[in-house]
C-alpha positions in Angstrom: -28.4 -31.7 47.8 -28.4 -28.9 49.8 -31.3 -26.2 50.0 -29.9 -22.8 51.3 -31.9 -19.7 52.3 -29.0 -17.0 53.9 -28.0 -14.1 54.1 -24.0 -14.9 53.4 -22.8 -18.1 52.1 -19.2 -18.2 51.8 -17.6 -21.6 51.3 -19.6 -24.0 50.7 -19.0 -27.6 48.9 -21.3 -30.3 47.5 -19.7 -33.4 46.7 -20.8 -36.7 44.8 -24.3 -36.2 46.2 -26.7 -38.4 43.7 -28.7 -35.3 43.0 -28.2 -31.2 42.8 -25.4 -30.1 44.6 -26.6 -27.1 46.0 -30.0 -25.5 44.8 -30.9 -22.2 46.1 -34.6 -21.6 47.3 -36.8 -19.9 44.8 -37.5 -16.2 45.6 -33.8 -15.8 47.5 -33.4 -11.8 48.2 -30.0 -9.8 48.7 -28.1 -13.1 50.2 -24.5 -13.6 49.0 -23.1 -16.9 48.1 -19.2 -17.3 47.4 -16.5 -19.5 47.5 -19.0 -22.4 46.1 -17.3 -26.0 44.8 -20.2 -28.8 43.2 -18.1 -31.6 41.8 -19.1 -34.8 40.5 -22.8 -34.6 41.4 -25.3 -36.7 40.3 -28.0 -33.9 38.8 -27.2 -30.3 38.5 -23.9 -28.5 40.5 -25.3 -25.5 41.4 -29.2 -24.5 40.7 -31.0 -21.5 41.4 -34.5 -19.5 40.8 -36.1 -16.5 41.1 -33.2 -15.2 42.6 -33.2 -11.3 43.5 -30.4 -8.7 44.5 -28.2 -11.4 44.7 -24.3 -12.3 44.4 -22.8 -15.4 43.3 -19.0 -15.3 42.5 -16.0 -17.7 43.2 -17.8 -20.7 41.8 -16.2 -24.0 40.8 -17.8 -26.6 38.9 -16.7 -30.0 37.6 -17.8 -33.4 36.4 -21.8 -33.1 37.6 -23.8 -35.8 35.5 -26.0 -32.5 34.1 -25.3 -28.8 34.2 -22.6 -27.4 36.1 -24.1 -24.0 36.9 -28.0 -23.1 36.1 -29.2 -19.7 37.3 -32.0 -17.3 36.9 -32.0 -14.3 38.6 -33.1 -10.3 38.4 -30.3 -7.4 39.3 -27.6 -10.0 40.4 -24.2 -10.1 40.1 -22.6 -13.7 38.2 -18.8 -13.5 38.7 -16.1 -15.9 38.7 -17.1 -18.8 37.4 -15.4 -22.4 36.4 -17.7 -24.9 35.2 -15.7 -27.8 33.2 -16.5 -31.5 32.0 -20.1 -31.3 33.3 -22.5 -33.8 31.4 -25.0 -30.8 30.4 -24.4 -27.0 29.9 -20.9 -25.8 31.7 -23.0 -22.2 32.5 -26.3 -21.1 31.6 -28.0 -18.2 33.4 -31.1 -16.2 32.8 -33.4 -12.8 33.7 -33.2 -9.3 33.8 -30.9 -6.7 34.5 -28.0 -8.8 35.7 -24.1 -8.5 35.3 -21.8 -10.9 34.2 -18.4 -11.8 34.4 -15.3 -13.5 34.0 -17.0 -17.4 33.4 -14.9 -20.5 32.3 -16.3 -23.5 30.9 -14.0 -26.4 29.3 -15.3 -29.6 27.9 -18.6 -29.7 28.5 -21.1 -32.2 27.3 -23.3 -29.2 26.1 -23.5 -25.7 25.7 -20.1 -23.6 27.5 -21.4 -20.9 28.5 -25.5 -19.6 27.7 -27.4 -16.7 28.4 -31.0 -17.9 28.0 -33.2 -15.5 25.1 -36.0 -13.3 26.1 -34.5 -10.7 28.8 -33.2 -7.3 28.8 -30.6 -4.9 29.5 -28.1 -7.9 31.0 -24.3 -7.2 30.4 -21.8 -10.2 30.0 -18.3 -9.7 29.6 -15.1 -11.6 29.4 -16.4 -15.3 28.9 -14.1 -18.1 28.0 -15.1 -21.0 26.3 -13.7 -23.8 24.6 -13.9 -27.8 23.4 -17.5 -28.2 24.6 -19.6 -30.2 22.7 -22.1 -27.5 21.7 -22.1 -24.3 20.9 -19.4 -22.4 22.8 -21.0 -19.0 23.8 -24.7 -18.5 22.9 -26.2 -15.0 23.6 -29.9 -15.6 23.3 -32.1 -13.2 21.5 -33.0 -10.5 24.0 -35.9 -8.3 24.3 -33.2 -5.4 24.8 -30.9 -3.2 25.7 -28.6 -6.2 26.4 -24.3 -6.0 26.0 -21.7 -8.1 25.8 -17.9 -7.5 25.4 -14.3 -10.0 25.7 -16.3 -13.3 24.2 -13.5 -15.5 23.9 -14.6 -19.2 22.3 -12.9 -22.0 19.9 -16.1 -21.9 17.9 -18.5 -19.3 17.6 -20.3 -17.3 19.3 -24.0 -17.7 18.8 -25.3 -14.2 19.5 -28.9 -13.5 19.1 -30.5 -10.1 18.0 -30.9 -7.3 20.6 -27.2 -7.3 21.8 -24.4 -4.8 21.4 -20.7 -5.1 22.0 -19.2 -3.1 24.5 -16.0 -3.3 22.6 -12.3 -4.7 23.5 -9.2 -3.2 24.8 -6.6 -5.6 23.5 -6.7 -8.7 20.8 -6.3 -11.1 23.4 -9.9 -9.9 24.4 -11.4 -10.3 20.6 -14.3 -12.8 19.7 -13.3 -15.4 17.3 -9.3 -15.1 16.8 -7.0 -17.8 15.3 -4.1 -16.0 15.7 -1.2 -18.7 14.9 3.0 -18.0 14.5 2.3 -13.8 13.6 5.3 -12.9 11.4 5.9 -9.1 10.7 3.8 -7.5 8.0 0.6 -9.5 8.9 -2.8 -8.7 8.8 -6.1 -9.6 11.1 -8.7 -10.9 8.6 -12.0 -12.4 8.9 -12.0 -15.7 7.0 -16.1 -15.6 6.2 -16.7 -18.6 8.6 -16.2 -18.3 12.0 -12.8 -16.0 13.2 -10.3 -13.3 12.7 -6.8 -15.2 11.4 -3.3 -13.5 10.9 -2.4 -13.8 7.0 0.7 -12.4 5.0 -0.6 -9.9 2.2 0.2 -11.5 -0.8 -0.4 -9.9 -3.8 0.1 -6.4 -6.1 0.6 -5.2 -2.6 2.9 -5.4 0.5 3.0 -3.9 4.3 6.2 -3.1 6.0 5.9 -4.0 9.8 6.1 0.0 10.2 2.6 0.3 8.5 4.2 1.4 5.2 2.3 0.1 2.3 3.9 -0.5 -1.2 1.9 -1.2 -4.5 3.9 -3.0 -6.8 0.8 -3.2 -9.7 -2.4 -1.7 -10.4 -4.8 -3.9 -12.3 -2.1 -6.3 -13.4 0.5 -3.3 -14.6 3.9 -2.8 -13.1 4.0 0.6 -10.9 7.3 2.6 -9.8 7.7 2.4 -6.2 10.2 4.9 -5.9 9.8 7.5 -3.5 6.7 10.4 -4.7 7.7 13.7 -3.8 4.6 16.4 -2.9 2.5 16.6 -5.5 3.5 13.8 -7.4 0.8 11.7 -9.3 0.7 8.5 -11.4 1.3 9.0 -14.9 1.2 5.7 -17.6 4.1 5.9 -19.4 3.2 2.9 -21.5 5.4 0.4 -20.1 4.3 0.8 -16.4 2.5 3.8 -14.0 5.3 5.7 -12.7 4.9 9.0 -9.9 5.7 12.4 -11.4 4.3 15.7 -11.3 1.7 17.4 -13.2 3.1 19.8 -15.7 2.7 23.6 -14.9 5.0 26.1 -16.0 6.0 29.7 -15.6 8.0 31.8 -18.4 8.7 35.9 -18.7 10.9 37.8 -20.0 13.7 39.5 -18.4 14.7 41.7 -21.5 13.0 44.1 -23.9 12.7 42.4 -27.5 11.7 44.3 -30.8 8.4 43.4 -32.5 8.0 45.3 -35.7 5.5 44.2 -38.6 7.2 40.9 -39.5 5.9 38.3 -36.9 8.5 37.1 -34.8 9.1 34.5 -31.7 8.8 35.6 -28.5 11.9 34.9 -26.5 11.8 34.0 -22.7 14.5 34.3 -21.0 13.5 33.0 -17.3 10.7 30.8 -15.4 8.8 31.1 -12.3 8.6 27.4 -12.3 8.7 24.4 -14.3 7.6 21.2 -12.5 8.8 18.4 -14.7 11.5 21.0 -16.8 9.4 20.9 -19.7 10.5 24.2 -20.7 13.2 25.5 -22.8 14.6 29.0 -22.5 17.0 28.2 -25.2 14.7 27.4 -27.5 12.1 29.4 -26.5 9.6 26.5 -26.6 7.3 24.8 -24.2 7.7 20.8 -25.1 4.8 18.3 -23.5 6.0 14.8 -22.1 2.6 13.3 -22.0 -0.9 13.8 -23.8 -3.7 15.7 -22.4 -5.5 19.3 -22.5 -3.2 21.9 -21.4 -4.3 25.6 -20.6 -2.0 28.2 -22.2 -1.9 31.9 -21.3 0.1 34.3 -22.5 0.3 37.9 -21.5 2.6 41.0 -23.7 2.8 44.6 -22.8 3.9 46.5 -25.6 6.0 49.7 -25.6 6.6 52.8 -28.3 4.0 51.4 -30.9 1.7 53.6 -32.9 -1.2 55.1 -31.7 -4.1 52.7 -33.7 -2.1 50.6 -34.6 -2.8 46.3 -34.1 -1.0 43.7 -32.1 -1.2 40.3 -32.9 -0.3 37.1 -30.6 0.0 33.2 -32.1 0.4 30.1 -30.5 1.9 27.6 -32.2 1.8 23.5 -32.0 4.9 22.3 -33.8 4.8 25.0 -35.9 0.9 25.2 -36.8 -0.8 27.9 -35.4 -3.7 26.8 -33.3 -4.5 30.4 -31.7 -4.4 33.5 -31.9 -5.7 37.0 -31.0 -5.8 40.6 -32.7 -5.8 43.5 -30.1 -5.7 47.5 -31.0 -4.0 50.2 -29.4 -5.6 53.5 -29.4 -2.3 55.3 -27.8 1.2 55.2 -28.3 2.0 54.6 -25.0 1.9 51.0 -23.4 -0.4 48.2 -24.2 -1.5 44.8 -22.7 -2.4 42.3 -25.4 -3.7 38.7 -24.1 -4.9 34.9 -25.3 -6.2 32.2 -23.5 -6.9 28.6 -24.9 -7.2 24.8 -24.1 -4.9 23.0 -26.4 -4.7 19.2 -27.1 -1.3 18.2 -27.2 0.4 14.7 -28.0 3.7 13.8 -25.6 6.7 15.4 -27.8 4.3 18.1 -29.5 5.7 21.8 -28.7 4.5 25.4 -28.4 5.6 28.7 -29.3 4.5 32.0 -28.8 4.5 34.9 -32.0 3.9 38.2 -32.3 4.3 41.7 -34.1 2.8 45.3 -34.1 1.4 46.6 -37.1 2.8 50.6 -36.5 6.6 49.3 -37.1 8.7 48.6 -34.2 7.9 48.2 -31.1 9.0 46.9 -27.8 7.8 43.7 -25.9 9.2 45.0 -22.3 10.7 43.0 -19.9 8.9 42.2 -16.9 7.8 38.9 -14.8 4.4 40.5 -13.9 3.2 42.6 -17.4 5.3 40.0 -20.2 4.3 35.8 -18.7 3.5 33.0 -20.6 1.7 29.8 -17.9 1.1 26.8 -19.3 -1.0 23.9 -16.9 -1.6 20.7 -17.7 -5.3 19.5 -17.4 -6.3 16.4 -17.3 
């Protein structure tokens, strides 16, 4: 054993000594000891107390009949540190305020690598430990303010309360990986137990190596994976959920049409848009191509009709009308007549638009902003 007291220690050994291979006086303030090596010792590699504004770093230690390295110490720095096969704890350090960093311990009859419980605001970073016979990494519970960051164990860690992570910059850094053959379109996942492992998704759902996702089922039923466009929503089409868009559509009318007192179909002659081309200009006719509420509007200006006389508009479901609306004209000049409703409809069931004036003949007029009919799917 050796008992040092110094300012600078650089290079020092202990070798099969039959107790401590180097213990550091209680109390020792601002010294420096690096470049240390305690191998096959018969107690303790390297011990130290009390131990105040000091640095320890470049420290080897290996095959010692108890711990490799055992230090406690307040606003020191613990660097560098290799502490394998050792028949106690490989490192195990303690107090306040200190920093810690880059320690190695390998098959060690206890503990790898412990930070004692009861202190505050230490920060320990970048520990490796592996195939010791204890826990790997134990973080004691601290009184706080305490971090840690780059734990890197088989098994593990053992972190107490009262200690934050720091973070990692790369997955060679994370705590608890098992990270074996990676194959493209793999996934990091914690297994409940004790690490991170790389698993295939499997499944109603696959990722492309590019991050692309693709959902092949949704609660058990087939889905399209086509392409979407914008807009595009799932729609059940009873065989499986396919990506469409939800119906809106645009008619007007780009000619004048007579409407006397005999109730006739409006014609429309163009659209403004018509997302899933329910909408026939032939026909005249708006047909659905899945259930739901739909909200219908329909706008006519009327020309040369009768002062007093009535306009009437109908919409009709497959040839039932299931709205309609009575307006009255006090001149003879133009007139705006309107209806708004929510209608049910089933996929297949269509709608018209009818009309007439009550005077005799008048005109519908042509025009995409005074003669519209919008129809928008709801929900």
């Amino acid at each position: 054993m050796r008992e040092v007291d110094f300012s600078t220690i650089n290079g020092m050994s202990a070798y099969g000594t039959s107790s401590h291979g180097i213990e550091v006086n209680t109390g020792c303030t601002g010294s420096t000891f690096t470049g240390i090596s305690v191998n096959e010792n018969g107690g303790r590699g390297m011990l130290g107390s009390g131990l105040l504004r000091c640095t320890v770093s470049d420290v080897t230690s290996y095959s010692n009949d108890s711990n490799g390295v055992q230090l406690t110490g307040t606003t020191c720095t613990f660097s560098n540190m290799t502490s394998n096969a050792n028949g106690g704890l490989g490192v195990s350090l303690a107090g306040n305020e200190n920093t810690v960093s880059n320690v190695t311990a390998h098959d060690n009859t206890g503990l790898g690598f412990e930070y004692a419980g009861g202190y505050a605001r230490n920060n320990v970073s970048n520990i490796n430990a592996h195939d010791n016979a204890g826990n790997q990494i134990s973080l004691g519970t601290s009184s706080s303010a305490c971090k840690y960051a780059n734990l890197n164990c088989s098994a593990g860690p053992s972190i107490g309360t009262g200690w934050t992570t720091d973070g990692i910059s790369t997955i060679a850094e994370a705590t608890d990986t098992n990270i074996a053959t990676p194959a493209s379109g793999q996934i990091l996942i914690y297994d409940g137990t004790d690490s991170w492992d790389n698993k295939a998704i499997s499944g109603d759902v696959t990722l492309a190596s590019t991050g692309a996702v693709a959902v092949t089922k949704i609660h058990g039923d087939l889905v399209d994976t086509g392409t979407p466009a914008t807009d595009d929503k799932f729609v059940w089409n009873g065989t499986q959920w396919d990506h469409t868009k939800t119906s809106r559509v645009r008619a007007y009318k780009s000619g004048d049409q007579t409407v006397g007192t005999t109730i006739v179909k409006i014609t429309w002659e163009n659209e403004t848009y018509d997302t899933r081309s329910e909408f026939d200009t032939t026909a005249d006719k708006f047909t659905a191509t899945e259930a739901g509420y739909y909200l219908v509007q329909v706008s006519l200006t009327f020309s040369e009709m009768g002062a007093d006389s009535r306009q009437l508009i109908q919409i009709r479901r497959s040839g039932t009308t299931v709205s309609a609306a009575y307006t009255q004209s006090a001149f003879s000049y133009y007139h705006a007549a309107k209806l708004h409703d929510v209608i049910y409809m089933t996929a297949g069931q269509y709608l018209e638009v009818w009309g007439y004036n009550s005077s005799g003949n008048a005109s519908v007029v042509q025009s995409e902003s005074e003669t519209h009919w919008e129809i928008h799917k709801m929900i």
